[in-house]
N, C-alpha and C positions, 0 to 999 in steps of 0.2 A: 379820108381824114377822120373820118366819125370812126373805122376800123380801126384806126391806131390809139384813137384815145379808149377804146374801148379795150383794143389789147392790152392797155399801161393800167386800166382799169382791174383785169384781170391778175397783170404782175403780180399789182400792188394786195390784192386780195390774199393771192395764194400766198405771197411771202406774208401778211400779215397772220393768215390760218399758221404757217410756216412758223413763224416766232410763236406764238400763243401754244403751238401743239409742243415748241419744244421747252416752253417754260412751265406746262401741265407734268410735263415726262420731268421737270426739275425736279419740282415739287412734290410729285407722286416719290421719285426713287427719293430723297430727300428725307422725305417721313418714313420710308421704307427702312432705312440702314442706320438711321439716326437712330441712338437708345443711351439713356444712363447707364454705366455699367460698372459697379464696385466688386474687387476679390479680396474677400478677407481670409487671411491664411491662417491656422493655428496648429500644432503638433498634439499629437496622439500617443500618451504615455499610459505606463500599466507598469506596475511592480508585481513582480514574479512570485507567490508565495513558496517562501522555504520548505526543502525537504528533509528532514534530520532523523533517523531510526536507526537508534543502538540498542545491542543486546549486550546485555553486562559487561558494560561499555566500551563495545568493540562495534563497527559497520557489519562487519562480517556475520553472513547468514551462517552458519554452520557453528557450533560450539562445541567443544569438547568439557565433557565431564565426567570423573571420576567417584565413581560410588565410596570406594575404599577411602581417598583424602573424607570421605564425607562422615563415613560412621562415627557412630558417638562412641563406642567402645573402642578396648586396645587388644584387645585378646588375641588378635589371630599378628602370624608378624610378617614380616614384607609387605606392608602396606595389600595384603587379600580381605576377600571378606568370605565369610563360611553363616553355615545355618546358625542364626540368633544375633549374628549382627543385625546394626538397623542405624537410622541416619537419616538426613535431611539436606536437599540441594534447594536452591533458588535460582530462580531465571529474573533475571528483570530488564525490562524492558521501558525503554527511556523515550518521549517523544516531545522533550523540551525545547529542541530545536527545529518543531515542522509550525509552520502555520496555518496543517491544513489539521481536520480531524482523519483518524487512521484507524481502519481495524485491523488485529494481529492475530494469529495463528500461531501455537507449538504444533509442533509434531516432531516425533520420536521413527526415527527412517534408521533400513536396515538392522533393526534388533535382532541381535544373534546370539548362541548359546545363550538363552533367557534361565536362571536357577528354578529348578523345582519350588512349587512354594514361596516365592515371592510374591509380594504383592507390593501398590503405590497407594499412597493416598492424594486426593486432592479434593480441598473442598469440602472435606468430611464426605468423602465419597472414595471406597477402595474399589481397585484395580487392577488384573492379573496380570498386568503386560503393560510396557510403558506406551508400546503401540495404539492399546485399546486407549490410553488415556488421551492419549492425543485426540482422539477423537473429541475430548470435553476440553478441550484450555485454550479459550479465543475472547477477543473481547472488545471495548471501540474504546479508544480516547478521542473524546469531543476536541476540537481545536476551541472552545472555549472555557474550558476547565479548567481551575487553576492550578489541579493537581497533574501533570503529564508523563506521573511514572506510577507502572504497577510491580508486584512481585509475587512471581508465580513463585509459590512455599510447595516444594513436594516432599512428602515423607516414604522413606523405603523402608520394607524390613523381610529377613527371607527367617520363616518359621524354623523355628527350630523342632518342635514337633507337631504335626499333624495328623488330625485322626478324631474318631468318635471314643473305638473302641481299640482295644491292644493291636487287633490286626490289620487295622487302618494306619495305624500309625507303625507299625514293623515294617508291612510294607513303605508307608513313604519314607521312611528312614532309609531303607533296603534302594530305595531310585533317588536319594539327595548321595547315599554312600557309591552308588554308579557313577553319578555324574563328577563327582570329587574325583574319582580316577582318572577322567579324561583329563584333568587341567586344561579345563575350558578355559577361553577365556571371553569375558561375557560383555558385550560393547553395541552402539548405539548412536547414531546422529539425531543432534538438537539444529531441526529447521524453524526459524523464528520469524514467520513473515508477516510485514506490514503493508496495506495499502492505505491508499488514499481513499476517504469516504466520499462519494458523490455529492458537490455542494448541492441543500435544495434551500429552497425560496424561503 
């Protein structure tokens, strides 16, 4: 008798650990997976800044120019130019429509049959060859500038006599009157490139 009540004893024990262990294990996972949780969503935008680089007011890198439309004299006819012509072109170079700042680059590619005794100016700075000039015609517009066009001003002119003395000058006469025979004819690519300036801080 006293074994059985002591057996109900124990039932009642173990199921009562039994319930308590499994409302600890409630309680434990409970506070475990329970949490506040807010998602606030928002979008990510950005405007693109413009890219706009014209050269006398065309996209295109490459330009053609004619020396003879340019001289300031009439003398010579079919539109040629000969020793004692001279004259004046412009590049210009437009960056009204970029938003960022840009540096630019002339250069003067494949220059061929070049005249004796020419020379360019630029700058108040002369130059035997349009090639060598390119070396000096580059420059930056700030994207904050108000001004966003320059113009390159180049002056040509091919001598007409050159020389110290008589026979400096017979001679270059003597190699401008060779070259007049060949009927060269004397041409030249305008690369005009713009990049973009690296923004800093």
């Amino acid at each position: 008798m006293n074994g059985g009540i002591l057996l109900t004893k124990k039932k009642k024990i173990i199921i009562l650990f039994a319930i308590i262990a499994t409302l600890c294990l409630l309680l434990i996972g409970g506070q475990t997976f329970s949490k506040y949780m807010t998602e606030v969503r928002g979008v990510g935008t950005a405007t693109v800044a413009k890219w706009d680089f014209k050269v006398n007011g065309s996209s295109e890198e490459v330009q053609t120019i004619n020396l003879a439309s340019t001289a300031d004299i009439d003398s010579v006819r079919n539109n040629k130019i000969a020793p004692g012509t001279y004259g004046m072109f412009e590049i210009n170079i437009d960056a009204r429509g970029a938003d960022v700042g840009i540096n630019y680059k002339v250069q003067f590619l494949n220059e061929t049959n070049l005249p004796p005794n020419m020379i360019f100016t630029y700058d108040n700075k002369n130059y035997n060859s349009l090639s060598e000039l390119g070396e000096a015609v580059e420059g930056t517009i700030y994207a904050s500038e108000g001004e966003k066009e320059r113009t390159i001003l180049i002056l040509w002119e091919w001598l007409y006599q050159v020389g110290d003395n008589e026979t400096e000058i017979a001679e270059n006469d003597r190699i401008q009157t060779e070259y007049a025979k060949s009927n060269l004819d004397y041409s030249f690519d305008v690369l005009v490139t713009g990049t973009q300036i690296l923004p800093q801080n």
